[in-house]
N, C-alpha and C positions, 0 to 999 in steps of 0.2 A: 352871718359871715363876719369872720374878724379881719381890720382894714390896719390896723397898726398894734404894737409890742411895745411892752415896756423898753428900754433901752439899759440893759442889763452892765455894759460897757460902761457908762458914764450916767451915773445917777441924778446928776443937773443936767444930762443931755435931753433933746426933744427925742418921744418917741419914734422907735422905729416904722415905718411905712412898709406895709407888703406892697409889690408888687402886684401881684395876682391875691386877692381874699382870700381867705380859707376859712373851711368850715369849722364853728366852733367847736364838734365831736375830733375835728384831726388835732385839737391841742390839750383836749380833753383827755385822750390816748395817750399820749405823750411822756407824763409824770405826773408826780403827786403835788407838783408847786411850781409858782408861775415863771422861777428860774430854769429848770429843768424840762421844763415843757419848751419854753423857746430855746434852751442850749439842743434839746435834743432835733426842734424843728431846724435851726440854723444846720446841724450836721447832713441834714435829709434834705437840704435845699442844695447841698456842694452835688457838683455832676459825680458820679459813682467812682466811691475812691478803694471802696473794698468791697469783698461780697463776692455773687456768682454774676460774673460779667456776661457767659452766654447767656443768663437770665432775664438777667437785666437788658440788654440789647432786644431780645425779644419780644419784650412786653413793650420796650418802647416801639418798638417797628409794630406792634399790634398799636397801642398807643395813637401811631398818628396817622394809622390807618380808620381810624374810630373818630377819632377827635379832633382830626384837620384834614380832612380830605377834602379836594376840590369838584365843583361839575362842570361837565364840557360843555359852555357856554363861551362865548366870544365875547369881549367890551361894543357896545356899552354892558355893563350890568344890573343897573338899573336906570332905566327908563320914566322920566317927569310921566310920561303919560303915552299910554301903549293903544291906539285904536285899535280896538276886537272889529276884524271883516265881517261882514252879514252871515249872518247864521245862516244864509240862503245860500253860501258860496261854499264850493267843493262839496266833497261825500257827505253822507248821511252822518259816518261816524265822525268826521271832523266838524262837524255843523253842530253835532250834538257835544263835541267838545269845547266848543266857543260859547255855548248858551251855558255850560255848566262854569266854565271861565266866569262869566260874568255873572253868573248869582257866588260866588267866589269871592267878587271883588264887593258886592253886596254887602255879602254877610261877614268881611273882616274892616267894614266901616265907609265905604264907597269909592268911588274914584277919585271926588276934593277929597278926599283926608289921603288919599295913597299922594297924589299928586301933589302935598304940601310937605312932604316926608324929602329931607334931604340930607339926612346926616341920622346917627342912632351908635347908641352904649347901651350894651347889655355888661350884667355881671350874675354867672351864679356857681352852682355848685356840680359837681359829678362826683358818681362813685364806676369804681370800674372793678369789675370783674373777669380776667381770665383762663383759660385753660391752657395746657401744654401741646404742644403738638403732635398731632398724631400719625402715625406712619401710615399708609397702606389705606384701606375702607374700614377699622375697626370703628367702631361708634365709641366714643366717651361714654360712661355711663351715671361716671359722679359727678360731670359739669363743672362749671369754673371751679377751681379750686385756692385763686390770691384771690386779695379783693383791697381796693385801697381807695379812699375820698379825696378828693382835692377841690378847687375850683378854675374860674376860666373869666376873661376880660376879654369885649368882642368892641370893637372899634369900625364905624366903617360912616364913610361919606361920598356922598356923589360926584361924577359919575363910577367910579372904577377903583376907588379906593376901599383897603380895609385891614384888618389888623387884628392878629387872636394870639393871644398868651396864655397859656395853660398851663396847670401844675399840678401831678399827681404823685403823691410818694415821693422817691428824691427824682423824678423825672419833669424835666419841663420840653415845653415847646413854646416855641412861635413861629407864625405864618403871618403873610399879606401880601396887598399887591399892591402895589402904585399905578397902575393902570398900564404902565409899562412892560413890567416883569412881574409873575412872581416867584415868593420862594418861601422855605422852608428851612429851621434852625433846630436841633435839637440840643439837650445838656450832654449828650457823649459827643455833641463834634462841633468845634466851632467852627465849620466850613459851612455857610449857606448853600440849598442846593435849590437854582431856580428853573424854572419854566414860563411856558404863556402864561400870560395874568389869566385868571377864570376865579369865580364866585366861590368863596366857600358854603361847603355843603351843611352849613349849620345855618346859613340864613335859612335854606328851606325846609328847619323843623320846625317853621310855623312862628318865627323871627319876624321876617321880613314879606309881606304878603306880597309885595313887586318883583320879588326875584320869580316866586311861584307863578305869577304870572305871568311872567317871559320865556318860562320855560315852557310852559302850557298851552299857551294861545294857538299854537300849531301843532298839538299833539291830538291821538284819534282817539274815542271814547271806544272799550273794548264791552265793556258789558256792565252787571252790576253784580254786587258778593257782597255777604255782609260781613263785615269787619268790626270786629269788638262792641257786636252786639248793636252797630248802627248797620242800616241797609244804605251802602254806597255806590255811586258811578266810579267807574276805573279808566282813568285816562293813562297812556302810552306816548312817551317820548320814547323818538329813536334818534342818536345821535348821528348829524349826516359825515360824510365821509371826510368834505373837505377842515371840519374840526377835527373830530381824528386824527387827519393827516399832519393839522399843527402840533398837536403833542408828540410826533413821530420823532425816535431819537436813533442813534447811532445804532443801538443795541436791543429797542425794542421798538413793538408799534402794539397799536391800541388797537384791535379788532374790532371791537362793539363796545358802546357805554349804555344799556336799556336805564329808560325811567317811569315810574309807576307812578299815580298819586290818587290816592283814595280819597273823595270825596263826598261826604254825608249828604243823602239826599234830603235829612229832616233840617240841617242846620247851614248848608252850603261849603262847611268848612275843611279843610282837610285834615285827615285822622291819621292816615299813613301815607310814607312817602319811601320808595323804595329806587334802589338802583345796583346794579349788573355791570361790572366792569372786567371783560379779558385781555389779557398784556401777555403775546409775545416777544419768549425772550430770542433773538436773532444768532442763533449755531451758526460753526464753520460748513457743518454736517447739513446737507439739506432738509435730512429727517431726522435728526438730532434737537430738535427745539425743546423749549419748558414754556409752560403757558402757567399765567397767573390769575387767579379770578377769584376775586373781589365783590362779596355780594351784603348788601346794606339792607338793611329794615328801620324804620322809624317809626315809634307809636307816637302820637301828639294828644298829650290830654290838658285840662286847667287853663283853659283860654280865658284870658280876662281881656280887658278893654282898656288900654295906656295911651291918652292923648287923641282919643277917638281911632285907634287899632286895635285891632281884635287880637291878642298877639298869646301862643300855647307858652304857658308859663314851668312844662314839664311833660317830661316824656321817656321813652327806654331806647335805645337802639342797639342792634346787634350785627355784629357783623364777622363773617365769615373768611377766609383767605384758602383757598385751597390752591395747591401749587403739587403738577404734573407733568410728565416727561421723562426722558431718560429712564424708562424704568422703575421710577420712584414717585409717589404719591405721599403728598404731605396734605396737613386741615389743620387749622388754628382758629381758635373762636374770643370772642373779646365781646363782653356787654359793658355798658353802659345807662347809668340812669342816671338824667340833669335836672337841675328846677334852676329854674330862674328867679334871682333873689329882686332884681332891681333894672328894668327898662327905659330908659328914655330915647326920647324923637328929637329931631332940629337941637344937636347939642350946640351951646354956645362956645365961640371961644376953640371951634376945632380948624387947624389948619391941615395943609399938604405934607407940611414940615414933623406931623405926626404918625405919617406911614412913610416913614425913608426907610428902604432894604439897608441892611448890610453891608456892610466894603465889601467883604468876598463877593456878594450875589451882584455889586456894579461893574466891581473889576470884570465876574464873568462875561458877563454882558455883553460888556464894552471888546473885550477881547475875540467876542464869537459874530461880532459884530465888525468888526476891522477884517 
């Protein structure tokens, strides 16, 4: 991952700073010499100034449906220390999802190492790939067909704090929450658009084992399937109502958000982590509505050990959008594969003052708030 550019403008200047790292193959593609490699990167970092703008729009609403999505959980979001109830308490299958919880927390380094965890910086790489959208039920049959590398900076501190900036192609984002709000920014609109704070859904590819466990501890064990070739228990979160009912907005509501998480019975750890989201959209027409549904897969592989955490250093995810109604049936597909270049735990040196939203996303606030 490259972290700074020569400084092409001023030859006695200090080097430039990225932002967000990039992979050394995205400047490698670029040109034949280190002027024209960063003149060509600096043009593909402006927000989209030519080109096929419905294209571009697309891929980014696939984009940060893949690569910043949130899960329906409530603050706190992560927890100093979460007591698991007796394995003796409620059903059979929740009892046997509490005992799998805590060989979980076992096998990604114990409770003292989770519960000394108060702050964490990831930085790595992604490539994305994907398709066009498809009308009706026809099946794609050539699969993604763009494909572009970038990478990503994840920032996040206790309790409710966090912070992700990404870059793929000339597309960026950023997300976080202050425990307050959150919200989301993308390079085609300098309008932040916020909502409830809630976790992003990249702590739980195997980041952050606290968030996994919060989401867990009250989910019911369904059975077992084996999963890329390990034999796993399959835990089920169901999202309850009354969170649902906080994401509810003018114009839509959130039906259901399912969560899956596959768990190895030889190693404790989790392998796959899946999730199920539909979103109506609110017609004048009583049967006139569009439902949105949103379905995620996460493989988790390369688990190493950073500071006494178990933490997956790389993995794939895929995720689907299908959109129905009126008539008309739409499917959009978008993969993803990350590695994680560089992890750290209890960063030093991080304040409150490094996950401040946006003017737009306070003023909205503030104003929906009066």
């Amino acid at each position: 991952m490259r972290t700074m550019c020569t400084n092409f403008d001023r030859k006695d200047g200090l080097e430039t700073v990225l932002e967000v790292p990039m992979p050394e193959e995205v400047f490698a593609s670029m040109g034949s010499n280190a002027y024209l490699r960063w003149q060509n990167i600096r043009c593909k970092m402006r927000a989209q100034l030519e080109g096929d703008q419905t294209s571009n729009d697309l891929f980014l609403m696939m984009l940060k449906i893949v690569s910043a999505p949130v899960i329906p959980y409530q603050p706190p979001f992560f927890h100093p220390h979460l007591p698991l109830a007796s394995v003796k308490d409620g059903s059979f299958q929740a009892a046997t999802a509490k005992y799998i919880v805590q060989q979980y927390i076992a096998a990604t380094g114990g409770q003292a190492a989770l519960d000394a965890i108060n702050s964490m910086c990831a930085v790595g790489q992604v490539s994305m790939a994907s398709s066009p959208i498809q009308v009706g039920d026809a099946e794609d049959e050539d699969g993604p067909n763009t494909s572009d590398s970038g990478g990503f900076v994840l920032w996040q501190m206790d309790p409710d704090f966090w912070y992700l900036e990404l870059v793929v192609s000339s597309c960026k984002i950023s997300a976080g929450s202050d425990g307050k709000i959150g919200w989301s920014q993308s390079s085609n609109s300098s309008i932040a658009t916020r909502g409830p704070p809630r976790p992003l859904r990249r702590f739980y590819q195997g980041l952050d084992p606290r968030s996994i466990v919060n989401i867990f501890f009250k989910a019911m064990c369904l059975g077992e399937k084996t999963t890329n070739d390990e034999e796993c228990f399959i835990l089920k979160h169901e999202t309850n109502k009354e969170v649902l009912m906080a994401q509810k907005t003018e114009n839509t509501d959130v039906v259901h958000h399912t969560i899956w998480g596959y768990f190895s019975q030889r190693t404790g750890l989790l392998i796959k982590f899946e999730d199920t989201k539909l979103v109506k959209m609110n017609a004048a027409k009583k049967d006139d509505h569009v439902f949105w549904e949103t379905s995620m897969e996460s493989v988790l592989e390369d688990y190493r050990v950073v500071d006494g955490i178990n933490v997956a250093h790389s993995g794939r995810t895929t995720g689907t959008l299908f959109r129905y109604g009126q008539g008309q049936n739409h499917k959009a597909k978008i993969e993803e594969t990350w590695k994680i270049e560089d992890v750290d735990f209890n960063v030093r040196g991080l304040t409150t003052d490094c996950f401040l939203p946006p003017a737009e996303a306070v003023a909205d606030s503030e104003l929906q708030n009066n």
